[in-house]
Backbone as CSV, one residue per row, in Angstrom:
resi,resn,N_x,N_y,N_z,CA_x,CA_y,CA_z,C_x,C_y,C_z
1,UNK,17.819,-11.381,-35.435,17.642,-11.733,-36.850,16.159,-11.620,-37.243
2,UNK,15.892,-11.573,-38.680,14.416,-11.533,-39.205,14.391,-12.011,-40.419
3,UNK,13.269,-12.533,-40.592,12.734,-13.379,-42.005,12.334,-12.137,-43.089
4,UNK,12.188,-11.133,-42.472,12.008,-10.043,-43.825,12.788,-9.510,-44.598
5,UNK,12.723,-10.030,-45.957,13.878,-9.401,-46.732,14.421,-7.661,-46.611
6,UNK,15.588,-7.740,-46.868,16.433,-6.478,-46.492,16.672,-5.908,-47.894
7,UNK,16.154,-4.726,-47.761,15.701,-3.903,-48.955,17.383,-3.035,-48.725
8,UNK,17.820,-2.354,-49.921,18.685,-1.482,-49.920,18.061,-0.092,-51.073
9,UNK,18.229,1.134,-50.650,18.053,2.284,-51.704,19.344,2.936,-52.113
10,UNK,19.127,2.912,-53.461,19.967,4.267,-53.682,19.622,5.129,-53.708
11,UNK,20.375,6.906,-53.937,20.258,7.806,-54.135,19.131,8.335,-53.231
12,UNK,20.022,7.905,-51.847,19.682,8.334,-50.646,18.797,9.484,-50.245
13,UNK,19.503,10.449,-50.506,19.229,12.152,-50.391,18.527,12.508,-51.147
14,UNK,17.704,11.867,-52.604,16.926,12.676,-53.252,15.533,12.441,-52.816
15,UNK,14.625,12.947,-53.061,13.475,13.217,-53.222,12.706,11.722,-53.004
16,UNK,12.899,11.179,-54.435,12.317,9.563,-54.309,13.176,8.646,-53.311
17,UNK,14.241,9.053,-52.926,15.543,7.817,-52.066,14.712,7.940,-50.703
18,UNK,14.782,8.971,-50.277,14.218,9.808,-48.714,12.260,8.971,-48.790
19,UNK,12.151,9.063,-49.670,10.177,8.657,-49.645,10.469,6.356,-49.877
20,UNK,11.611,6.333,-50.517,11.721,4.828,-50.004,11.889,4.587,-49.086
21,UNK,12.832,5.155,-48.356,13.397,5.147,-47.071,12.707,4.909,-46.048
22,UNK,11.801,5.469,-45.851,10.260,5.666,-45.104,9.549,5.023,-45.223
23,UNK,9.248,4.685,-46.484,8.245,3.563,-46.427,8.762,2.174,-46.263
24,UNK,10.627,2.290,-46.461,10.672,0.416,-45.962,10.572,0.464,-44.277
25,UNK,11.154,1.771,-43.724,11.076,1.602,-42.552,10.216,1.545,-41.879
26,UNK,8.667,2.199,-42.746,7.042,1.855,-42.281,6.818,0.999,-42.702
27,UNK,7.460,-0.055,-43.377,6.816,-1.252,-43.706,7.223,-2.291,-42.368
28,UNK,5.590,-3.684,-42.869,5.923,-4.886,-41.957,6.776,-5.732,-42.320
29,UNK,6.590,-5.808,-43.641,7.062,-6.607,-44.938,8.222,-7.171,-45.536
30,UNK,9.023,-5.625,-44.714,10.474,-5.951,-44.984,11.045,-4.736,-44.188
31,UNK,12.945,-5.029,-44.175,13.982,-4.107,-43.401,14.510,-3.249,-44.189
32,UNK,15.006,-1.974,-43.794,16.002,-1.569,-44.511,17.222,-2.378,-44.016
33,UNK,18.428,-2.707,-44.980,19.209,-3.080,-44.804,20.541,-2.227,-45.263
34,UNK,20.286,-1.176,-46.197,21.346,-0.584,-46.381,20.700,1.069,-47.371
35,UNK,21.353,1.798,-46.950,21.400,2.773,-48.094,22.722,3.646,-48.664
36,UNK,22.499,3.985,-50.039,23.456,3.907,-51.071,23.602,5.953,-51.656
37,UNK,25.070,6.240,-51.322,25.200,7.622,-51.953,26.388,7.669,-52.621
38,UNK,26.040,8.927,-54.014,27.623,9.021,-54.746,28.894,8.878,-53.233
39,UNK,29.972,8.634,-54.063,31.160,8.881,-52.745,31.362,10.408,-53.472
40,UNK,31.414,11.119,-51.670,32.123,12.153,-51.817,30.964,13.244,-51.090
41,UNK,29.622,12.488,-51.320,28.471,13.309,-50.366,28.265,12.844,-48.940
42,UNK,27.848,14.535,-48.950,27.974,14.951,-46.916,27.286,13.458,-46.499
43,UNK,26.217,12.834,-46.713,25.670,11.628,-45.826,26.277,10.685,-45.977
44,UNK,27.463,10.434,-46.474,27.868,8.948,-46.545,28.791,8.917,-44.976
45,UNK,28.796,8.041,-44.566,29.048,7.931,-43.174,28.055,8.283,-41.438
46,UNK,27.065,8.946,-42.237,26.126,9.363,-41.087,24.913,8.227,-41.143
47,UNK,24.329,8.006,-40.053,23.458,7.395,-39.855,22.334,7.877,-40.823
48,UNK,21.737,6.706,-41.388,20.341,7.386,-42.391,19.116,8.759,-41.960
49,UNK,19.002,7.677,-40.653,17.571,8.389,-39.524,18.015,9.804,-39.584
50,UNK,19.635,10.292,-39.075,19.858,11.930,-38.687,20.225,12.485,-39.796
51,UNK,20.551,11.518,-40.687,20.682,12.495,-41.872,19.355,13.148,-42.371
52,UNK,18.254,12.293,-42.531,17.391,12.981,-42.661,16.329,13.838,-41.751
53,UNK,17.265,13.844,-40.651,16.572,14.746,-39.510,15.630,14.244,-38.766
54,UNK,15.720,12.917,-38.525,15.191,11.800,-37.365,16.085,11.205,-36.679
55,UNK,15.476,10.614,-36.176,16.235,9.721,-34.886,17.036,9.133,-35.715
56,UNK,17.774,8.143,-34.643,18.647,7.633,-35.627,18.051,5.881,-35.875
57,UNK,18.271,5.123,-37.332,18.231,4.116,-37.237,19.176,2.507,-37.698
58,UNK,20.107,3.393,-37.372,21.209,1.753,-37.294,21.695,1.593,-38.373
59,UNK,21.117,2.313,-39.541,21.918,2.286,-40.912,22.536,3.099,-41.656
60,UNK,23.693,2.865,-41.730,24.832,3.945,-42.274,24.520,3.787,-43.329
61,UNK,25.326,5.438,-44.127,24.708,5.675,-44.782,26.177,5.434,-46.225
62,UNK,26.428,4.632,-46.974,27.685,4.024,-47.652,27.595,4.645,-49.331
63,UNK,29.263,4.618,-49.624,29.355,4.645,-50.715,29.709,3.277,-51.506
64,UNK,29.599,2.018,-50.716,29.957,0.799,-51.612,28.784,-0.308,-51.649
65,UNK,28.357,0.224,-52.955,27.272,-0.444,-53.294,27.057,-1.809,-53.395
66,UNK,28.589,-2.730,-53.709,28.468,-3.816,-53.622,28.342,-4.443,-52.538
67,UNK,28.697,-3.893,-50.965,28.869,-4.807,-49.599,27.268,-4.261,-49.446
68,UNK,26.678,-3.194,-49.813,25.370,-3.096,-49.482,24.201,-3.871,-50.456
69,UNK,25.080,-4.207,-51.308,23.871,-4.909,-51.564,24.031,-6.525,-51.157
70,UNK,25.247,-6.814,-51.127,25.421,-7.885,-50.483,25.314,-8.555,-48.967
71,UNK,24.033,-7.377,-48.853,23.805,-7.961,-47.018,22.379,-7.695,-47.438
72,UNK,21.626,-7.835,-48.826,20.219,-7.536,-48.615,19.826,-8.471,-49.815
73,UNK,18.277,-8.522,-50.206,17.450,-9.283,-51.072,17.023,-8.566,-52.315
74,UNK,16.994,-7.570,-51.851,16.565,-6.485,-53.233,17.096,-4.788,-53.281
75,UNK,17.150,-4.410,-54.206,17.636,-2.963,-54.223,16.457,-2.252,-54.777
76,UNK,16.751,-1.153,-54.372,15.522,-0.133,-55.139,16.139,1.011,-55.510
77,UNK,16.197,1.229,-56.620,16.870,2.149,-57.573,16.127,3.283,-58.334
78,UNK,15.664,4.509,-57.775,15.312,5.308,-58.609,16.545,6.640,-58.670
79,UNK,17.510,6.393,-59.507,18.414,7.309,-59.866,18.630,7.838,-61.529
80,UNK,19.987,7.778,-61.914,19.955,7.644,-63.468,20.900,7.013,-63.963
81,UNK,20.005,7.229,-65.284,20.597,5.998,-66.165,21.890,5.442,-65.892
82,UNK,23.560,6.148,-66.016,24.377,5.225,-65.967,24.324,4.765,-64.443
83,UNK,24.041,5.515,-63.419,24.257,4.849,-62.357,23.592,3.490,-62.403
84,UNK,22.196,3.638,-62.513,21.384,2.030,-62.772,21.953,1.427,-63.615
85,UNK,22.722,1.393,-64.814,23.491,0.368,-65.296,24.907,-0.413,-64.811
86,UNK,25.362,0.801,-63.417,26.246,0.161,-62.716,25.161,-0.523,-61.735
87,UNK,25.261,-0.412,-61.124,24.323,-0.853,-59.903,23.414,-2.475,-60.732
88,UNK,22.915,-2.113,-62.103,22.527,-4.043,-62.226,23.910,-4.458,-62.418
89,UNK,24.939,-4.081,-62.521,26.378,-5.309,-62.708,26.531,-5.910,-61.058
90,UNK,26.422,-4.620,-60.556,26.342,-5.143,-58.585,25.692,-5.899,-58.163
91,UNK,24.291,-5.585,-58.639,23.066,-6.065,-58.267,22.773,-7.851,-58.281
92,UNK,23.304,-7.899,-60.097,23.152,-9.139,-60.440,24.811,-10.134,-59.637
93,UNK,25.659,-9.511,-59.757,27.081,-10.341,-58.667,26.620,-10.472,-57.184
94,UNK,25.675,-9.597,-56.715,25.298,-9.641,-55.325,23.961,-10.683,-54.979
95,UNK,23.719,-10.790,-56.439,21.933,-11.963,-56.413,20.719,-11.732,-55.456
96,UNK,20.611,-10.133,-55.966,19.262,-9.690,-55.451,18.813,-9.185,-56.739
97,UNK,17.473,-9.356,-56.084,16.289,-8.441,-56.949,16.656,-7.025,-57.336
98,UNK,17.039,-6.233,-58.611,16.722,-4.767,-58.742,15.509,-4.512,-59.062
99,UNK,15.189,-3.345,-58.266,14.024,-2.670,-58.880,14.155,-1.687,-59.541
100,UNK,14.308,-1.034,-60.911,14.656,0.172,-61.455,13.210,0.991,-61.271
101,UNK,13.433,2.373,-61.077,12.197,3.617,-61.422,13.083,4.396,-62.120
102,UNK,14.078,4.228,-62.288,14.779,5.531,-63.358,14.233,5.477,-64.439
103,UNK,14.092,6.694,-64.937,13.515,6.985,-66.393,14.763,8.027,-66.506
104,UNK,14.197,7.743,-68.031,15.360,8.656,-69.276,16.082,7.507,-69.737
105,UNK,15.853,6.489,-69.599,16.782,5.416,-69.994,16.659,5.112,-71.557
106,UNK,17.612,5.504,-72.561,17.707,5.054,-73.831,17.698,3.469,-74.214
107,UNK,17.166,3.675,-75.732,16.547,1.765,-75.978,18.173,1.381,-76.038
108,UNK,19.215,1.831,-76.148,20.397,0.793,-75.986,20.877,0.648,-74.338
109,UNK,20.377,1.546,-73.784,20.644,1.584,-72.020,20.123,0.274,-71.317
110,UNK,18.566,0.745,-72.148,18.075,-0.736,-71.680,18.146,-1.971,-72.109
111,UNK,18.747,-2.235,-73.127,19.088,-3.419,-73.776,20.616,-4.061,-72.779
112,UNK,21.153,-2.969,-72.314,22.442,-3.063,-71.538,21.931,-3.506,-70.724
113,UNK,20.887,-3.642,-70.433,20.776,-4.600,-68.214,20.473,-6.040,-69.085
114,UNK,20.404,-6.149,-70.028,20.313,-7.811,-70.517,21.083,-8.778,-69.871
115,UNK,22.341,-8.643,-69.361,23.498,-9.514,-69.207,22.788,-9.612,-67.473
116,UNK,22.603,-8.318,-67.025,22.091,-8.468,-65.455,20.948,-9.097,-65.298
117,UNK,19.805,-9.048,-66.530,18.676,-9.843,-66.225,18.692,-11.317,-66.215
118,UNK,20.199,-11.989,-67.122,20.338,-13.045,-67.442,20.615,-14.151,-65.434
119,UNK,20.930,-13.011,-65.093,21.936,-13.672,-63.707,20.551,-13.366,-62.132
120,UNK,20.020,-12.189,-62.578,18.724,-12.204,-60.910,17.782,-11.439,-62.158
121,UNK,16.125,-11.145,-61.204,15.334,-10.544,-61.298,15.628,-9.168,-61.810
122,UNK,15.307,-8.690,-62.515,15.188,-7.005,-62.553,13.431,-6.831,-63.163
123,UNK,13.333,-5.933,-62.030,11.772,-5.523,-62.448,11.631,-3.793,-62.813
124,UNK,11.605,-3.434,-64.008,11.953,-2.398,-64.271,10.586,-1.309,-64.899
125,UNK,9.908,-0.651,-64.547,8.858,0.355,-64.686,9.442,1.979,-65.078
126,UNK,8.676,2.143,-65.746,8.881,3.562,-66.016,7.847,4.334,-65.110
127,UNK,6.763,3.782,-64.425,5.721,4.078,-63.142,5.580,2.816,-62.421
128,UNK,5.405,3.047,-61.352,5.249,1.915,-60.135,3.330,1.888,-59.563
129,UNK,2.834,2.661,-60.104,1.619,2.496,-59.296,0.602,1.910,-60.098
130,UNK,-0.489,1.315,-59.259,-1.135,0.385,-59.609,-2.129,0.986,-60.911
131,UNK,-2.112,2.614,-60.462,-3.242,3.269,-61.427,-2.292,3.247,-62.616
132,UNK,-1.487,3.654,-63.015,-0.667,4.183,-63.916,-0.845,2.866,-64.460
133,UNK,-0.416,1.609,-64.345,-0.397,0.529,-65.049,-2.043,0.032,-65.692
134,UNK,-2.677,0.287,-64.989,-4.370,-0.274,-65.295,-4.139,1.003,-66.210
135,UNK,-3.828,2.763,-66.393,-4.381,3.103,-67.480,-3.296,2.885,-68.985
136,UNK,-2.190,2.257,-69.032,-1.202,1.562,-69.656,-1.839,0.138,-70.439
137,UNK,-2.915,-0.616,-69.636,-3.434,-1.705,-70.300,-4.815,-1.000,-70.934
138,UNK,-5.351,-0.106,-70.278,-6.824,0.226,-70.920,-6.172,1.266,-72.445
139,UNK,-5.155,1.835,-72.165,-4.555,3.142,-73.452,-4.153,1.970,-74.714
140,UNK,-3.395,0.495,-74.220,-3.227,-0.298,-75.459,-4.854,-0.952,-75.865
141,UNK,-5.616,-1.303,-75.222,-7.353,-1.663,-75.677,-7.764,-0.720,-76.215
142,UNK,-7.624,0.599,-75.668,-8.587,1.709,-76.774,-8.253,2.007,-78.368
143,UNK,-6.179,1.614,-77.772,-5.399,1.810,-79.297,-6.254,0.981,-80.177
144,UNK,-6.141,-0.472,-79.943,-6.364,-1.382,-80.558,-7.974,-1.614,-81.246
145,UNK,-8.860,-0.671,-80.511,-9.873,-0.800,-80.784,-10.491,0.885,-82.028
146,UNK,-9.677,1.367,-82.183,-9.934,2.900,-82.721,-8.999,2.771,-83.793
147,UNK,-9.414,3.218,-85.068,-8.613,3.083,-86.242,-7.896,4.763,-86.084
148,UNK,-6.731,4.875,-87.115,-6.217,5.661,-87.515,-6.867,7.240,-87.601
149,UNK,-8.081,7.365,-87.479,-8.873,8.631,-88.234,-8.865,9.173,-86.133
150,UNK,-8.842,8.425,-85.327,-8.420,9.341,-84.227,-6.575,9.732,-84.005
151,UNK,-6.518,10.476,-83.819,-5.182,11.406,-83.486,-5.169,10.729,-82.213
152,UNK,-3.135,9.895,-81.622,-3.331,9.993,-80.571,-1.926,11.481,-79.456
153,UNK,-2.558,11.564,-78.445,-1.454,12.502,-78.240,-1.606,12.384,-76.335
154,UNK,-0.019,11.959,-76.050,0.007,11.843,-74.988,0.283,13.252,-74.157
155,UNK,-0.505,13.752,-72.949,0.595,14.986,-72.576,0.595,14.513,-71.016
156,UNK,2.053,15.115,-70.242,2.391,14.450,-69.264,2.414,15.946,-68.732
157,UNK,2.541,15.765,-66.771,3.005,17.335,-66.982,3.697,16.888,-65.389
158,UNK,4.951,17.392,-64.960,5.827,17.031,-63.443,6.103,18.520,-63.147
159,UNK,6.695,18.287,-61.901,7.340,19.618,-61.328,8.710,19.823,-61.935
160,UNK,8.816,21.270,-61.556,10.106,21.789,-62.285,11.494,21.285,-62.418
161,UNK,11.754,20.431,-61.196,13.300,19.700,-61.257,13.053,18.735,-61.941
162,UNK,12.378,18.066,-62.603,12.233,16.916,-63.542,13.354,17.359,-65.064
163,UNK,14.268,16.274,-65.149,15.293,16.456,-66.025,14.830,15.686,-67.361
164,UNK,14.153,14.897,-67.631,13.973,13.840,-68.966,12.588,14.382,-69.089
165,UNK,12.439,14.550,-70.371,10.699,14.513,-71.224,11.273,13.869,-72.739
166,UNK,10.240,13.299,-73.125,8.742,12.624,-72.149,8.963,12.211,-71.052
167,UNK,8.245,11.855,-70.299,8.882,11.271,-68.926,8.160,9.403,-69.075
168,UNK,9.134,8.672,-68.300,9.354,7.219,-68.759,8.212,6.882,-68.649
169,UNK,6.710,7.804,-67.926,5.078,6.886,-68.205,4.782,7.243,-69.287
170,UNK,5.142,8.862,-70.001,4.580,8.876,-70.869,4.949,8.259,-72.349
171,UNK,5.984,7.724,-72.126,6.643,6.305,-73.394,6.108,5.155,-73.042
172,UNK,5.610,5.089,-71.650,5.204,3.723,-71.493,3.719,3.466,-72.311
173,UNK,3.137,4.571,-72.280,1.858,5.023,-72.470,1.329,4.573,-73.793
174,UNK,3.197,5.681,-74.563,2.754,5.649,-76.289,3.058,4.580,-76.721
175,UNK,4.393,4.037,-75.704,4.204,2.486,-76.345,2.861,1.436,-76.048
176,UNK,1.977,1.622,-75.759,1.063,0.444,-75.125,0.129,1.391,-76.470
177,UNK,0.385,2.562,-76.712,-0.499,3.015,-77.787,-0.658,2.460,-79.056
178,UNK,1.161,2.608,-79.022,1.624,1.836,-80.608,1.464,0.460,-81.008
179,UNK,1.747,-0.110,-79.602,1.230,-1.881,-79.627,-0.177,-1.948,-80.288
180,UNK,-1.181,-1.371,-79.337,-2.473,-1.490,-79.640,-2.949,-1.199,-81.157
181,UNK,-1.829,-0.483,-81.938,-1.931,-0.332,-83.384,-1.383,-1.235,-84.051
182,UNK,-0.487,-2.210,-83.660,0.576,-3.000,-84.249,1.415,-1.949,-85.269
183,UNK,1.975,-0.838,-83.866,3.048,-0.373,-85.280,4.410,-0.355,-83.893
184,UNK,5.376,0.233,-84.486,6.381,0.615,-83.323,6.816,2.020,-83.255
185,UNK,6.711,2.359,-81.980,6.646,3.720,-81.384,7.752,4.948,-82.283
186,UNK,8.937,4.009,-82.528,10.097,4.472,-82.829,9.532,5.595,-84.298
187,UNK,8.129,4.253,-84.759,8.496,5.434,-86.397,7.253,5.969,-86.232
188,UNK,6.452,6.055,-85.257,4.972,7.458,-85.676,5.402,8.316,-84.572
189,UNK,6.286,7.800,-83.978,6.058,8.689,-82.466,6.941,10.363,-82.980
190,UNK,5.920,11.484,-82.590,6.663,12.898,-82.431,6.217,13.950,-81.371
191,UNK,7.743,14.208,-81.283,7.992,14.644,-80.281,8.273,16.705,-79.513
192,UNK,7.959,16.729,-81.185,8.724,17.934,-81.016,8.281,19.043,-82.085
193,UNK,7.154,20.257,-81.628,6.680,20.664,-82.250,6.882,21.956,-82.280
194,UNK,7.300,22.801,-83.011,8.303,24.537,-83.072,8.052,24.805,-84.012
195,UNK,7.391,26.164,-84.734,7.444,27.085,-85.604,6.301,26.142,-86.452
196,UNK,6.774,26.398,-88.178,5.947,26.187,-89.316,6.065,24.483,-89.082
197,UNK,5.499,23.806,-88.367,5.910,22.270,-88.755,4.691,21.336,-89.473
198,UNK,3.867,21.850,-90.394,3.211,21.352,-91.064,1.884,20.841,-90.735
199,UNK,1.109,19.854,-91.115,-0.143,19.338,-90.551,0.754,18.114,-89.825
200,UNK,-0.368,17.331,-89.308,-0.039,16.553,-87.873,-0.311,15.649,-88.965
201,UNK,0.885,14.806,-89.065,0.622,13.255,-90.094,-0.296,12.253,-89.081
202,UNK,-1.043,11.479,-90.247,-1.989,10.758,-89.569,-0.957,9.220,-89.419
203,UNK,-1.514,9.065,-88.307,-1.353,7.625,-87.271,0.440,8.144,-86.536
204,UNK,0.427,9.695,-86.543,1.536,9.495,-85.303,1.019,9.846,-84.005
205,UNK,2.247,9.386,-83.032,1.553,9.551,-81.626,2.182,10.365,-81.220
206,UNK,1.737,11.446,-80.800,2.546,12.834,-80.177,2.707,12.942,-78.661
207,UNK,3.639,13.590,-78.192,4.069,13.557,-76.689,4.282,15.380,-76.774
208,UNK,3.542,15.758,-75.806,4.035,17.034,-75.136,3.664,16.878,-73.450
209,UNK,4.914,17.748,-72.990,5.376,17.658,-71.884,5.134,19.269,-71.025
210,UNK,4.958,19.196,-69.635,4.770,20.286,-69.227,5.568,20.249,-68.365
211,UNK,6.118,20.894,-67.576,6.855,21.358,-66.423,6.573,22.504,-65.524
212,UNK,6.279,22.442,-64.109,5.975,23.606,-64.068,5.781,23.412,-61.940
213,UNK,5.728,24.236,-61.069,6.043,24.105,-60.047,5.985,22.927,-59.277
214,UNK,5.499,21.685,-58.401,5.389,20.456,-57.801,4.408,19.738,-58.197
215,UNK,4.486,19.729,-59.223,3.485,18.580,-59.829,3.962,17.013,-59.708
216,UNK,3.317,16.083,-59.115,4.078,15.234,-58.613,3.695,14.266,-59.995
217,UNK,2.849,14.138,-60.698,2.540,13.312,-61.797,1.184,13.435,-62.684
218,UNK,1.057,13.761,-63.930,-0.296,13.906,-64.145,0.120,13.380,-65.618
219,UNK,-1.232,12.160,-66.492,-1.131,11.783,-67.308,-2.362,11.827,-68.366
220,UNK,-2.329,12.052,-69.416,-3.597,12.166,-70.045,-3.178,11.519,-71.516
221,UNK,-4.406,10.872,-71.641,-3.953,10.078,-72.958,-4.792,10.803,-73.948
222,UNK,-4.880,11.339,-75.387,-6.019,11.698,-76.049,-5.888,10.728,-76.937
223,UNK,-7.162,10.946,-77.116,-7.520,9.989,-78.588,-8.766,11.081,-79.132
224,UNK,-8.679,12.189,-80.217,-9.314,12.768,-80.559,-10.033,12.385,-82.439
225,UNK,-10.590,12.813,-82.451,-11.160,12.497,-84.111,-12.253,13.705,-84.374
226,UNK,-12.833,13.569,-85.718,-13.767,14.506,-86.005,-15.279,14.474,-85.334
227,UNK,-15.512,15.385,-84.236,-16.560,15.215,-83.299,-16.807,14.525,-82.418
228,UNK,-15.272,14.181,-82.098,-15.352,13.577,-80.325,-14.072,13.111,-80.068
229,UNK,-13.871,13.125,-78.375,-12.609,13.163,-77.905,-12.663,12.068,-76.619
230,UNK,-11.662,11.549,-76.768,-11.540,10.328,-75.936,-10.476,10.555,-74.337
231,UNK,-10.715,10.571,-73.530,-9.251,11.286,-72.784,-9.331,10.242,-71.439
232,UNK,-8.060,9.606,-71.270,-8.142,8.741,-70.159,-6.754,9.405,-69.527
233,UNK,-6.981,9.932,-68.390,-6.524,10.313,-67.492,-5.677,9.697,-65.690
234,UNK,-4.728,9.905,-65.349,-4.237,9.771,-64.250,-3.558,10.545,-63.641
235,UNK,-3.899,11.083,-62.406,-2.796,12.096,-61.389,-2.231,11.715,-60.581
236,UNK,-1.061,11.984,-59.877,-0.567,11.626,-59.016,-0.700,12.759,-57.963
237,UNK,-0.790,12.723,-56.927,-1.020,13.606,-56.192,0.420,13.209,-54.441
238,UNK,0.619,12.354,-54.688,1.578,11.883,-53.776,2.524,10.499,-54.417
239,UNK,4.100,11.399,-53.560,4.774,10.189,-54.646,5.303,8.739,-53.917
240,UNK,4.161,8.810,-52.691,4.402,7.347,-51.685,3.992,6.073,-52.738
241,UNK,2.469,6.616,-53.675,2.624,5.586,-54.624,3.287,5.048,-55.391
242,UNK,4.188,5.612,-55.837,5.629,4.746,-56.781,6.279,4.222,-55.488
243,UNK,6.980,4.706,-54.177,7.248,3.984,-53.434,7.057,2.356,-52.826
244,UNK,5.175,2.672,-52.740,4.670,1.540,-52.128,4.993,0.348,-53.571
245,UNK,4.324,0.930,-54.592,4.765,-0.019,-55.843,5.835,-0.256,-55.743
246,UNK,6.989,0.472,-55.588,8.370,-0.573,-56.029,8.948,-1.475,-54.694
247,UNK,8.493,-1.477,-53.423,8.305,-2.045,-52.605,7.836,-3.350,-53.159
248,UNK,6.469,-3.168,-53.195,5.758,-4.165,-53.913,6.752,-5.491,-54.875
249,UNK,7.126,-4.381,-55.918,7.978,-5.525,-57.191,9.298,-6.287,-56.282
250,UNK,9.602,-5.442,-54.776,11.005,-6.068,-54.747,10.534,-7.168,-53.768
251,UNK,9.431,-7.028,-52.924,9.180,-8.434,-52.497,8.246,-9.322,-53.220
252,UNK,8.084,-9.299,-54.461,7.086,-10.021,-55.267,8.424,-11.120,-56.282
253,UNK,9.663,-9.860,-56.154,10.756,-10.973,-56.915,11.376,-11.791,-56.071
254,UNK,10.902,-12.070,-55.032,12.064,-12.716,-54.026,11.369,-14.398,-54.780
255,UNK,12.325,-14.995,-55.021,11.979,-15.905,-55.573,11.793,-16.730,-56.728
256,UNK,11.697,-15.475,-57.318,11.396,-15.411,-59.048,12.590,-16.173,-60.032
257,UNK,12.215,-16.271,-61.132,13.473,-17.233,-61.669,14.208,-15.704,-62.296
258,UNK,15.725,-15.513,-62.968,16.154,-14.424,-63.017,15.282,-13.938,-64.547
259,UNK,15.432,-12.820,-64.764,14.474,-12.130,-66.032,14.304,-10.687,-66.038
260,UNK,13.842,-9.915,-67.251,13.428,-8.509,-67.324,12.125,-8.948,-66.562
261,UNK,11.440,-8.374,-66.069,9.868,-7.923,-65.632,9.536,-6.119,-65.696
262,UNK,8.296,-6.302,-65.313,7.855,-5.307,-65.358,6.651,-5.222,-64.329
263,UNK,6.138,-3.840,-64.087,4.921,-3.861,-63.205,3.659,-4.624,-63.571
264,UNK,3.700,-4.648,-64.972,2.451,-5.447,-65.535,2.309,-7.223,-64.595
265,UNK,3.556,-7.561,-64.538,3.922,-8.966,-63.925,3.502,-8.741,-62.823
266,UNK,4.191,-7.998,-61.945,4.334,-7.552,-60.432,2.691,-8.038,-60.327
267,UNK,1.522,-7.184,-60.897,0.326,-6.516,-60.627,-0.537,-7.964,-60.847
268,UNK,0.117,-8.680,-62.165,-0.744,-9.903,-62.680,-2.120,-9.198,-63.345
269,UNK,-1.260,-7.996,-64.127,-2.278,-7.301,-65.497,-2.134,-8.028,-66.509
């Protein structure tokens, strides 16, 4: 037996599932206790370790999310949207911590984990790393401090399998933009710029998105005006940092009274 809480992942086989995986099993901190795949894929039933072409380590690899989460303390969830809205109904009946990283999540998607936040923890980020959040609090101070006559315009740019734009930092971004203005994102924010579309109305916040071979994360905030340009910047260069962060939030909730959170909490920004 062990005193370290038992972490569970979903969405085993992807990209971010495989880089949790690793790091709970390099962690001191805590166990893996379970990991989580659609039913019907090749790894469900194989040991985690050989599925991913290591040794083996003692944890099968399941399609029932509820007995797996019900042998652990927290889940870590970077999949999509509806799956993470099943998984907090599990999550919260099983009384562990979720950690969401899914992005693309619509404002009624997320209003839907309400009932799950009411019952455990959910700590939910659209970025997990410590930089991304420090430039999230400095992008709402600059908002707040720069009137209208600067333009703001977020551009994000990921690798090619990335399915959602903006991508969930760069809303996190424009929202900490829009705060810092006291307006809401919903009515300056644009998104979408093609052909004759006029002059750029003043006080919206624009998002363009890039895509383009393994870009693991790159963020740039502008704040431009007449004869000078403001640009606060973040790259990601490895995606162990959202890992280690959502690590982070799921042993920081052990304990916690139940609630939405966020990394801002986690960090004590």
């Amino acid at each position: 037996m062990t005193d370290k809480p038992g972490i569970v992942i979903t969405g085993a086989s992807g990209r971010m599932g495989q880089m949790l995986i690793k790091t709970v099993l390099d962690s001191d901190t805590a166990r893996l206790a379970g990991v989580v795949e659609r039913t019907g894929h090749d790894w469900v039933g194989q040991d985690i370790g050989i599925a991913m072409g290591g040794p083996a380590q003692g944890v099968i690899v399941t399609d029932d999310a509820l007995a797996a989460f019900s042998t652990a303390q927290a889940v870590i969830d970077f999949t999509a949207p509806e799956a993470t809205l099943a998984f907090s109904k599990l999550a919260a009946e099983a009384g562990c911590v979720h950690v969401i990283g899914t992005t693309g999540m619509s404002e009624t998607q997320i209003a839907d984990l309400d009932p799950a936040a009411s019952q455990t923890v959910i700590v939910r980020a659209g970025n997990m790393s410590l930089g991304v959040n420090l430039l999230v609090q400095l992008t709402r101070k600059v908002a707040a401090a720069l009137d209208e006559d600067f333009d703001i315009e977020v551009i994000e740019a990921h690798h090619h399998h990335k399915v959602d734009a903006p991508s969930g930092t760069a809303l996190m971004l424009g929202e900490a933009a829009a705060e810092g203005r006291g307006v809401s994102l919903s009515e300056v924010s644009d998104r979408g710029r093609d052909g004759i579309t006029g002059a750029r109305k003043k006080g919206d916040i624009g998002f363009t998105a890039i895509r383009g071979g393994d870009i693991v994360g790159e963020h740039d905030v502008l704040f431009a005006a007449k004869g000078e340009r403001i640009v606060l910047r973040h790259m990601a260069t490895d995606r162990a940092i959202f890992a280690r962060g959502a690590l982070k939030a799921a042993l920081w909730g052990q304990g916690k009274p139940p609630g939405a959170y966020d990394m801002i909490d986690v960090l004590g920004l």
